[in-house]
C-alpha positions in Angstrom: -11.9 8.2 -4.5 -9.0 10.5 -3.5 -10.2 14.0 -5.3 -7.5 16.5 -5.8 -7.6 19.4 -4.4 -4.1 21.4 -4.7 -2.2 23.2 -7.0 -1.9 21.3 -10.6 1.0 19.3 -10.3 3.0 19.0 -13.2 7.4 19.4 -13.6 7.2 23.5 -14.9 5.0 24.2 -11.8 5.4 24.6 -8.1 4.8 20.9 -7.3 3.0 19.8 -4.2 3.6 16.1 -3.3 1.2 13.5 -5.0 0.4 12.7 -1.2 -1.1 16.1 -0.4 -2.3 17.1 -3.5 -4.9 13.6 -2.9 -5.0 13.2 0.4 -8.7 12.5 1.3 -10.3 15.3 2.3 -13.9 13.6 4.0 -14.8 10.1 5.4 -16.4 9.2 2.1 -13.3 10.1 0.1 -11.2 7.4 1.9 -10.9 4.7 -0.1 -10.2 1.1 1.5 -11.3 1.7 5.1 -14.6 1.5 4.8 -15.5 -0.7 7.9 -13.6 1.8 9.5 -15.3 4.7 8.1 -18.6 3.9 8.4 -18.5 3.3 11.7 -16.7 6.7 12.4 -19.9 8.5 10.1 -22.2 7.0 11.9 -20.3 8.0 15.6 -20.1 11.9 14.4 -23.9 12.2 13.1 -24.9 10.6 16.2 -22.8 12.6 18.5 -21.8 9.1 19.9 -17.6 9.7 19.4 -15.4 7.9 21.7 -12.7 10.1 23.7 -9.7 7.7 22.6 -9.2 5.9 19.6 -6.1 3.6 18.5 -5.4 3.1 14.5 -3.4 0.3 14.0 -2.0 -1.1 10.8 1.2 -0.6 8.2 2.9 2.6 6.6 0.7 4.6 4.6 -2.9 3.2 4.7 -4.6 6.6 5.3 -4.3 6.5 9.4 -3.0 9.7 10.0 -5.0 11.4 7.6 -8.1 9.5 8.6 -7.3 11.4 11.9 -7.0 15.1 10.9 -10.6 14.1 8.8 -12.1 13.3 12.2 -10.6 16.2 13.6 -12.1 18.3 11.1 -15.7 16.8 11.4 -15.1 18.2 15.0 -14.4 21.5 13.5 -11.4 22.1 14.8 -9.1 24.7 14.2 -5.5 24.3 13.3 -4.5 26.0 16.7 -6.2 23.2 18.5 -4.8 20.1 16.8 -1.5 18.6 18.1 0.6 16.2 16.2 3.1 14.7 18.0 5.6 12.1 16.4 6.1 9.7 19.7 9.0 8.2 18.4 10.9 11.2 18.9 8.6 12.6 21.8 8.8 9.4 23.9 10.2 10.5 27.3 8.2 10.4 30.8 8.6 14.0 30.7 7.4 14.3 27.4 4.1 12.8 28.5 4.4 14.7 32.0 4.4 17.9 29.6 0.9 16.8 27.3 -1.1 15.8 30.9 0.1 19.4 32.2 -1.4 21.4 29.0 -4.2 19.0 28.3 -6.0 21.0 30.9 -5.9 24.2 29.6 -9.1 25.3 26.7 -8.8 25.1 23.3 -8.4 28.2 21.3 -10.9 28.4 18.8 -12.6 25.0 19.1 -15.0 22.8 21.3 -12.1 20.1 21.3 -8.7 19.7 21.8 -7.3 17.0 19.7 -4.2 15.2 20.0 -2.9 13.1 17.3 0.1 11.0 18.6 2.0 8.9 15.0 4.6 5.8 16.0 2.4 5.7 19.3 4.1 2.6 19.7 7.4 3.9 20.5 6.4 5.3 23.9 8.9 4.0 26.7 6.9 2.0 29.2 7.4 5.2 31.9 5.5 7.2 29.2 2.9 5.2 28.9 2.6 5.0 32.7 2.1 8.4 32.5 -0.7 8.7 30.1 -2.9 6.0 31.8 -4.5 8.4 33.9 -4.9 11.1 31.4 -6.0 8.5 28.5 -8.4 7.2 30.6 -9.9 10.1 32.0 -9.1 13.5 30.4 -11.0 16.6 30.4 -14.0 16.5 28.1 -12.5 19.0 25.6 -10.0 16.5 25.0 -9.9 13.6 22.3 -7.1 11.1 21.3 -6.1 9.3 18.4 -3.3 6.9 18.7 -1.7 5.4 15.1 0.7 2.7 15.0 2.0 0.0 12.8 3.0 -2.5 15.4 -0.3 -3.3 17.7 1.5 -5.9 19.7 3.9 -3.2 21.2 0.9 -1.3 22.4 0.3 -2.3 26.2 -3.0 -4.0 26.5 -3.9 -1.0 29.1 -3.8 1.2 26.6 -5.5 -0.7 24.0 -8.8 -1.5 26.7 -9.2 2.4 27.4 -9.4 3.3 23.3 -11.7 2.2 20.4 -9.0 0.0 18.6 -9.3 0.0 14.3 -7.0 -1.9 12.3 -6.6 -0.8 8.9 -6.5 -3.4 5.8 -3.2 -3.6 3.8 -4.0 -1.6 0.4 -4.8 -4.3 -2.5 -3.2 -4.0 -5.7 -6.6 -3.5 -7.3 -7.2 -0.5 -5.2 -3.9 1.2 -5.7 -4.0 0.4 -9.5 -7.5 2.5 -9.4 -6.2 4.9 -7.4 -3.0 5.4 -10.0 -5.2 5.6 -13.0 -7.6 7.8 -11.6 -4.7 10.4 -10.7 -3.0 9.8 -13.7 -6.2 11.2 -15.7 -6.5 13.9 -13.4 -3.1 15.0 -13.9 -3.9 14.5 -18.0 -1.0 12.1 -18.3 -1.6 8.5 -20.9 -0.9 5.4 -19.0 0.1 2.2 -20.8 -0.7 -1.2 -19.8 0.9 -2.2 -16.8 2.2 0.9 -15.4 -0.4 1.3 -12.8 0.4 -2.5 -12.4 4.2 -2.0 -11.5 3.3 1.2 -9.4 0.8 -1.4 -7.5 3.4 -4.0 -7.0 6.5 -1.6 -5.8 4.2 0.1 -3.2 3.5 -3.5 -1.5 0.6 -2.6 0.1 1.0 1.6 0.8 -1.2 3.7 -0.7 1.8 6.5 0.0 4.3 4.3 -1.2 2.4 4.2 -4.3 2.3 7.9 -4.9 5.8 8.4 -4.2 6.5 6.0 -6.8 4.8 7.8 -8.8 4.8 11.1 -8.2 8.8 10.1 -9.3 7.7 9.0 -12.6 5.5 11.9 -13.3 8.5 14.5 -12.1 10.9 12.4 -14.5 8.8 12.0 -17.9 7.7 14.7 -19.7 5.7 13.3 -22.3 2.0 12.4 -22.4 2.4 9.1 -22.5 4.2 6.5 -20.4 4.8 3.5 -20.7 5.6 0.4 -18.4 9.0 0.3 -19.6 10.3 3.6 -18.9 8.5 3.3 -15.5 10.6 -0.4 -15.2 13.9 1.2 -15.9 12.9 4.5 -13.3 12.2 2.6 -10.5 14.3 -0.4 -10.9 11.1 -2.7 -11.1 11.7 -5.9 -13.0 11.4 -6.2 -16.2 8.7 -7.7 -17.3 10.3 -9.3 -20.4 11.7 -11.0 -17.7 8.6 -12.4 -16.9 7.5 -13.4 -20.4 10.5 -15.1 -21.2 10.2 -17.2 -17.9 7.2 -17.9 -18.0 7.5 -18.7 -22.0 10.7 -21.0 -21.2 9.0 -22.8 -18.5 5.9 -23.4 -21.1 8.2 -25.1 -23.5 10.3 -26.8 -20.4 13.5 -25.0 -20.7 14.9 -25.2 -17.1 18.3 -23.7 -18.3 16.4 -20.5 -20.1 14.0 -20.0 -17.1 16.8 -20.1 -14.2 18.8 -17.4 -16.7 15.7 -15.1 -16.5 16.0 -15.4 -12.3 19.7 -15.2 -12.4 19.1 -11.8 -14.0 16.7 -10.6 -11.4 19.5 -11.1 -8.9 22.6 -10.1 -11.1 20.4 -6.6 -11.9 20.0 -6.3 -7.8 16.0 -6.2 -9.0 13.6 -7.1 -6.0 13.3 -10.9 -6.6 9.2 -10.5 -4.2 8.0 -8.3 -6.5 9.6 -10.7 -9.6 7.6 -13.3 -8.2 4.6 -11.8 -7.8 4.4 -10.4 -11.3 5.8 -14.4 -12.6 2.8 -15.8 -10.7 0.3 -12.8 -11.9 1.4 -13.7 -15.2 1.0 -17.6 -15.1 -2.6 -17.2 -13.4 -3.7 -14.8 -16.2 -2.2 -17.6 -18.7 -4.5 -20.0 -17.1 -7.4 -18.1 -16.7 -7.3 -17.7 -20.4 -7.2 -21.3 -20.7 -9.8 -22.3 -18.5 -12.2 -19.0 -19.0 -11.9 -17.2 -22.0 -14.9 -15.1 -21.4 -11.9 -13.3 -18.9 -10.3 -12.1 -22.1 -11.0 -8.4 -22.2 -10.5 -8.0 -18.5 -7.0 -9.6 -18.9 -6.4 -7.3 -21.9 -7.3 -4.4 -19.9 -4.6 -5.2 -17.7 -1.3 -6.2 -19.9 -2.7 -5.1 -23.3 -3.6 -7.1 -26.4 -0.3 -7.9 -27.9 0.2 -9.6 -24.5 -3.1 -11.1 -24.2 -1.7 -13.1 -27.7 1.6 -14.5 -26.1 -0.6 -15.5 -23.3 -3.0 -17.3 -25.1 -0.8 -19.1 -27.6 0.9 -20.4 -24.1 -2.4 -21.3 -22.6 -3.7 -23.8 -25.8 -0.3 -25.6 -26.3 -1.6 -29.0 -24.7 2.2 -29.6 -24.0 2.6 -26.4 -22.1 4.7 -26.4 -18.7 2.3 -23.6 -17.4 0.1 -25.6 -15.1 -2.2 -25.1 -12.4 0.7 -27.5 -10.2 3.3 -24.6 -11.2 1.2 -21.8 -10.0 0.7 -23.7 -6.6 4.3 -24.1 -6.3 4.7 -20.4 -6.8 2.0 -19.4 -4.4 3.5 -21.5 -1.6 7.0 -19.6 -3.0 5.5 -16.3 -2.1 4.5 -17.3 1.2 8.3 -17.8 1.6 10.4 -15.7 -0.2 10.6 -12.4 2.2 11.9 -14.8 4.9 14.9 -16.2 3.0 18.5 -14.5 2.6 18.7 -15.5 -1.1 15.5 -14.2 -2.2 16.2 -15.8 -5.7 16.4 -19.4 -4.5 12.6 -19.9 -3.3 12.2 -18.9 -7.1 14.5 -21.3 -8.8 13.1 -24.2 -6.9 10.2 -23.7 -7.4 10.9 -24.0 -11.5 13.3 -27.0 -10.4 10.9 -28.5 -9.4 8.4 -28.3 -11.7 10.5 -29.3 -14.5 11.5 -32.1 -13.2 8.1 -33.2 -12.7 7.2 -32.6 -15.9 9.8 -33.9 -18.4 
């Protein structure tokens, strides 16, 4: 688990960023890459670490920071640790410069490590360039390449390091993650908050804690709750949610298409609408077909929830069927490819009504 290990972040305090404050500070504190960090343990005990790696995968799954662990394993001192962001650094010369001053010894270290973020963004000269020296640089030398687009890396360059691609953060994850922190920094979390925080941060474990490091600088109290977080950050509302998925139970098209007009009229994120309408219909069902999933499901939205849920779930008429969470399953596979996000949604309640009158 992310441990903290910064100044106490509160809003009287000098605050340091949610991301520092947790960022991992071993192998074993990384949370989500373990097939990637296991295999890096076992490399450093053994002495068996390659001179190149690449890190591929999206925004803010620990890549960097996995890199300036490794780097620290090697015991290496500040002086000797070069970032270099090569979407701004991306020139031949640029390149030309790093294979000049590879060469010289590291200050203070055994290793000189080079830690190169957007790798992907080198211009095909660059890259060129760096052949040579990726392939064969001086043995106080070691690389680590992080991108988020793989494909744009030249397969050259992918054949001369050890390539790791990083799995997306799952909402489970980034929900523990939130709750954990959110004890740490003696705050009360109601249901759902680390829920919403989960489902704005679509995948990033930094995402996540910018979300809500945002909601921690703007509420003072002890307690929050999922609605202030909602109105915060914009998130939908979840009564939104209810009241579809209530208006679809009883077969109200009109009611259920007002709820997704609202979505759009609000300028809420219509993916991240549907992902909490089809998290809600699947917990509906659950409680339908496996009761003994009860107190999980409670953990999750809380028990006055867990009530609505489960009057839905035993009304033999209900509209909330397994057939309308496929139809919202195959809506999510579409929805970030459409123009009018909104639309994937109302079909898919038009039709499943019309299915079901």
């Amino acid at each position: 688990m992310y441990r903290k290990h910064t100044t106490r972040y509160n809003s009287v305090m000098t605050r340091t960023t949610l991301y520092r404050a947790y960022r991992p500070q071993s192998l074993k504190d990384v949370v989500g890459q373990e097939h990637i960090t296991a295999v890096l343990e076992r490399q450093v005990k053994e002495g068996t670490l390659a001179h190149a790696y690449l890190f591929a995968g999206g925004r803010g799954l620990g890549k960097t920071s996995i890199a300036r662990i490794l780097a620290k394993e090697l015991e290496c001192d500040d002086a000797d640790i070069f970032e270099i962001d090569a979407a701004s650094n991306n020139s031949v010369e640029d390149i030309r410069t790093l294979n000049e001053n590879i060469y010289t010894l590291p200050f203070n270290s055994k290793k000189k490590f080079y830690i190169l973020d957007e790798a992907h963004m080198l211009s095909r000269g660059a890259w060129n360039a760096f052949l040579k020296t990726l392939e064969e640089p001086p043995a106080h030398a070691m690389f680590v390449l992080a991108t988020t687009e793989l494909s744009k890396v030249p397969e050259t360059v992918q054949s001369r390091c050890q390539v790791f691609e990083f799995k997306k953060a799952s909402r489970e994850n980034i929900e523990t993650l939130i709750t954990h922190i959110a004890k740490q920094e003696k705050r009360v979390i109601g249901a759902g908050v680390a829920e919403v925080i989960a489902l704005l941060a679509k995948n990033s474990y930094r995402d996540a804690l910018s979300h809500f490091e945002k909601v921690l600088s703007a509420i003072d109290s002890k307690t929050i709750s999922r609605e202030e977080v909602e109105t915060l950050t914009g998130a939908p509302s979840f009564s939104l949610v209810r009241d579809c998925a209530d208006a679809v139970a009883h077969r109200n098209a009109e009611k259920a298409l007002s709820c997704v007009h609202k979505v759009h009229a609000q300028g809420m994120d219509a993916e991240i609408y549907l992902s909490m309408l089809t998290d809600y219909v699947r917990s509906a069902l659950l409680l339908q077909y496996a009761p003994a999933l009860k107190g999980e499901i409670q953990a999750e939205v809380g028990e006055e929830e867990v009530g609505v849920m489960l009057a839905l779930s035993k009304d033999k008429e209900s509209g909330l069927t397994h057939d309308f969470l496929r139809l919202l399953l195959e809506a999510n596979a579409r929805i970030r490819y459409q123009s009018v996000p909104v639309v994937v949604i109302e079909l898919a309640i038009i039709e499943h009504l019309s299915k079901v009158k």
